[in-house]
N, C-alpha and C positions, 0 to 999 in steps of 0.2 A: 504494500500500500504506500509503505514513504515512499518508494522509487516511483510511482505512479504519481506521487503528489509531486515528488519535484518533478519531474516532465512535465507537467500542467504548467509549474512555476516558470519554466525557460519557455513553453509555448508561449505564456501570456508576455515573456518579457520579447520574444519575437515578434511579434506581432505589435505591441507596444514600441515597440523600435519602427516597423514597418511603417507604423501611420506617422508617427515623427519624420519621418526618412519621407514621409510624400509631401506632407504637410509644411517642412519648410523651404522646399523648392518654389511652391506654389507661392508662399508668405515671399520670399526674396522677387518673385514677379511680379507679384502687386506692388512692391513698394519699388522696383525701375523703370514703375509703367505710368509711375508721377513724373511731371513737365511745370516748371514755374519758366515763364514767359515775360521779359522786363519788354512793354511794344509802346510805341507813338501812338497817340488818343485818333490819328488819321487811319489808324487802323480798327478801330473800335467798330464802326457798322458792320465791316466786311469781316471779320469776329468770333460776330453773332452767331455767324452761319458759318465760319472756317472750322473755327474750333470744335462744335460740336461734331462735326462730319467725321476729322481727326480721332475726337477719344471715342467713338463708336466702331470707327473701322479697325482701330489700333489698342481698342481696352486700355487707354491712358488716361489718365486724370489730371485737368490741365489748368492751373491757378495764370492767369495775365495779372501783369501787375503795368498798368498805364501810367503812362508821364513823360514828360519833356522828355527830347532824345539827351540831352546832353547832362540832365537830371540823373537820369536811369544810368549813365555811361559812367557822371560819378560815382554811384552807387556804387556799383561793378568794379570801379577800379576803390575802391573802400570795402571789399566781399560780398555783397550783399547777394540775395541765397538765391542768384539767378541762371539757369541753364544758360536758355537761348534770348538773343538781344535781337530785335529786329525796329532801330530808330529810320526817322523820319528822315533818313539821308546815311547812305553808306558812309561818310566820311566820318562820323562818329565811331564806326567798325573801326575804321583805319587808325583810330587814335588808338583805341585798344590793344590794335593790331601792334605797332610801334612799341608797345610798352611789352612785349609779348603774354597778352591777356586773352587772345583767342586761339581756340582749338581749330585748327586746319590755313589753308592760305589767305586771297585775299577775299572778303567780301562778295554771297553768294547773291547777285543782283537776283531781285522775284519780282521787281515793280517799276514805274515810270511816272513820272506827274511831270509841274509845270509851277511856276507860280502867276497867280492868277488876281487883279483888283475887283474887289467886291465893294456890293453895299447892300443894304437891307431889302429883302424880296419885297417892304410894302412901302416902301418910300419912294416918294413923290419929287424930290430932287433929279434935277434931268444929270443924268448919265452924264461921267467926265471921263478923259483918258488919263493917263499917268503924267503925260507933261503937260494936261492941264490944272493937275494940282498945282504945280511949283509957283503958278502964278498968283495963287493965295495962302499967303501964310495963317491967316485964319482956319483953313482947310486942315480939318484935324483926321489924323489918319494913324489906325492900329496896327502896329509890327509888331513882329515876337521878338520877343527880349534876347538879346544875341548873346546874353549871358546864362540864357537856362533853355534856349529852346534851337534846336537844328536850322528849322524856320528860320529863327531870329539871327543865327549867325551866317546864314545865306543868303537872306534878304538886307542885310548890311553889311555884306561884302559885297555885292551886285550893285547897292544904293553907289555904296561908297566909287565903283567904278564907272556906274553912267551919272553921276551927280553929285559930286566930292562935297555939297554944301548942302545937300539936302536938307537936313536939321535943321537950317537955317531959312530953310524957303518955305517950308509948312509945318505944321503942329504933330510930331509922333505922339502915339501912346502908348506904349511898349505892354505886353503881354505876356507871361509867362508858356502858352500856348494857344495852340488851335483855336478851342474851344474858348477859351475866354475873349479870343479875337471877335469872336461872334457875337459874345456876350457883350461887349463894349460896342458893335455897332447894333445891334439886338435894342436895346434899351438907350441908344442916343446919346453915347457919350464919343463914338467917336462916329465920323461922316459916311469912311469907307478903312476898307484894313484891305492888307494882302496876304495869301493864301495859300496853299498849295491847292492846284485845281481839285483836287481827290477831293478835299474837304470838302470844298464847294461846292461840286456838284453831288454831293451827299448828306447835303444841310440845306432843306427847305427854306431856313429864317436867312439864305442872303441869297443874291444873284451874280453873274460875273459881267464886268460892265468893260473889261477891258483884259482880253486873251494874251497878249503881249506886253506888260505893261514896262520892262524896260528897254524895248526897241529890240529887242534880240532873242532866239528859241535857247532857256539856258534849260535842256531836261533836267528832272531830278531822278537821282536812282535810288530806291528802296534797297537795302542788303537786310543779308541775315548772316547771325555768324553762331554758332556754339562758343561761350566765353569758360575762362577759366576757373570761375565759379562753379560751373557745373559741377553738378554730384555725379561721381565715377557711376552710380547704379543707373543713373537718368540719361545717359551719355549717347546708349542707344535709342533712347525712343526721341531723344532730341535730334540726333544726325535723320531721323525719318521725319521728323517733322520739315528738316531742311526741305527734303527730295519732298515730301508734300504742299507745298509752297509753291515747289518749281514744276510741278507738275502740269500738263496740258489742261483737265478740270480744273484746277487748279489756278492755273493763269488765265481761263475765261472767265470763269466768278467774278475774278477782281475786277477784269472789265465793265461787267454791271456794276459796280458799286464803284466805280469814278475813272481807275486809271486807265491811263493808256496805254496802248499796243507797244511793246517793246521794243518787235519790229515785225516788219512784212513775213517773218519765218514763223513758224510754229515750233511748239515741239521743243527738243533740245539744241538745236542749229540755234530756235529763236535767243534763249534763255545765254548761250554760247556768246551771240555775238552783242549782248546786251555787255555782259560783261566785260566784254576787248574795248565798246564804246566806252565803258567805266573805268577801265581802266588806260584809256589814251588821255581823257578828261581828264583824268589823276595826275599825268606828270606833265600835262599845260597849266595845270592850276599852281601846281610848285613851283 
């Protein structure tokens, strides 16, 4: 009988091992199939519906965490507990990149905008172009604050090159982002603001009143990078997020919700020669 009893004893502790032994494979997948996401608030509409699509197809669980690009960028370069970065202007990547704070090479381009002059979808003020603000210094007009928003330090690097006195010719009112640019012509505080087109044609409360507004096509490219904040366990469901981004569904979605064609290519050719664009831009701009 004892030798029967312990046989039972090493059964139960087999089997006892057995469910442990499946049980924490399964626990170690649930928690690599978490994604925390530091993105630009210009990403926010298109989102709504990216991300869902992702942790359904992928069984991943996906925190965004929104805000200035250049906000989020200091984060990241202070640890903060972010996989993947995807700010409102590859060149935020590049900073990173230089400090070597992201995983892989340079900046995976997934997008294209513009910047574009708005004003409020219900006002009444007859439409101006960009060189006819300069003629009223009364003409107040919202930019993003070059100090905490991608926006802001593109849109005053461009000022500063077609119009070295700007500051001086019309009233800014500097914004911390997007969305508060809106909110400051929204409620009448400032006349008109500029924009990245995505925003704009994704935000009912303004209109675009002037598609070129500093005389010249300056694109903008969205990147994405994996930083080196990432959690070693999250590493892979972050590098599929890349390739889901850059994907053909993928890069027509976005289409609907503002941006533009990256180029005449589809596919990976497209996505290919986005990047060679972004990066010949890269060392004119140096």
């Amino acid at each position: 009988m004892r030798g029967m009893v312990n046989m039972r004893k090493v059964g139960v502790a087999l089997c006892l091992a057995g469910i442990v032994a499946g049980v924490m494979p399964g626990a170690e997948r649930a928690q690599a199939e978490s994604l925390t996401i530091g993105a630009a608030y210009s990403l926010k509409p298109a989102f709504q519906e990216i991300v869902p699509l992702f942790e359904a197809e992928y069984g991943a669980t996906v925190q965004v965490v929104y805000g200035p690009s250049q906000t989020l960028r200091r984060d990241i370069e202070q640890g903060a507990a972010i996989d993947v970065f995807l700010p409102a202007a590859a060149e935020e990547i590049e900073k990173l990149q230089k400090k070597g704070l992201t995983i892989g090479e340079s900046p995976r381009i997934y997008g294209e905008t513009s910047l574009v002059l708005v004003m409020s979808a219900t006002s009444r003020a007859t439409p101006v172009s960009f060189r006819d603000v300069g003629l009223n210094r009364a003409f107040r007009i919202a930019l993003g604050d070059p100090k905490t928003s991608g926006l802001g330090d593109l849109t005053a690097r461009l000022l500063t090159q077609v119009e070295p006195t700007y500051k001086s010719r019309f009233h800014p009112i500097y914004a911390r982002h997007s969305e508060e640019i809106v909110d400051l012509i929204q409620h009448g505080a400032a006349d008109a603001g500029i924009l990245y087109r995505v925003d704009a044609i994704s935000n009912g409360q303004v209109r675009i009143i002037d598609e070129n507004p500093f005389g010249l096509h300056r694109p903008v490219y969205f990147g994405q990078a994996v930083v080196s904040t990432c959690r070693t366990e999250s590493f892979v469901v972050a590098e599929a997020f890349l390739d889901f981004m850059t994907s053909p569904r993928i890069q027509k979605l976005l289409l609907k919700y503002g941006f533009e064609s990256m180029s005449t290519m589809e596919g990976e050719e497209g996505i290919k020669l986005a990047d060679r664009k972004y990066e010949t831009m890269s060392v004119l701009n140096e």
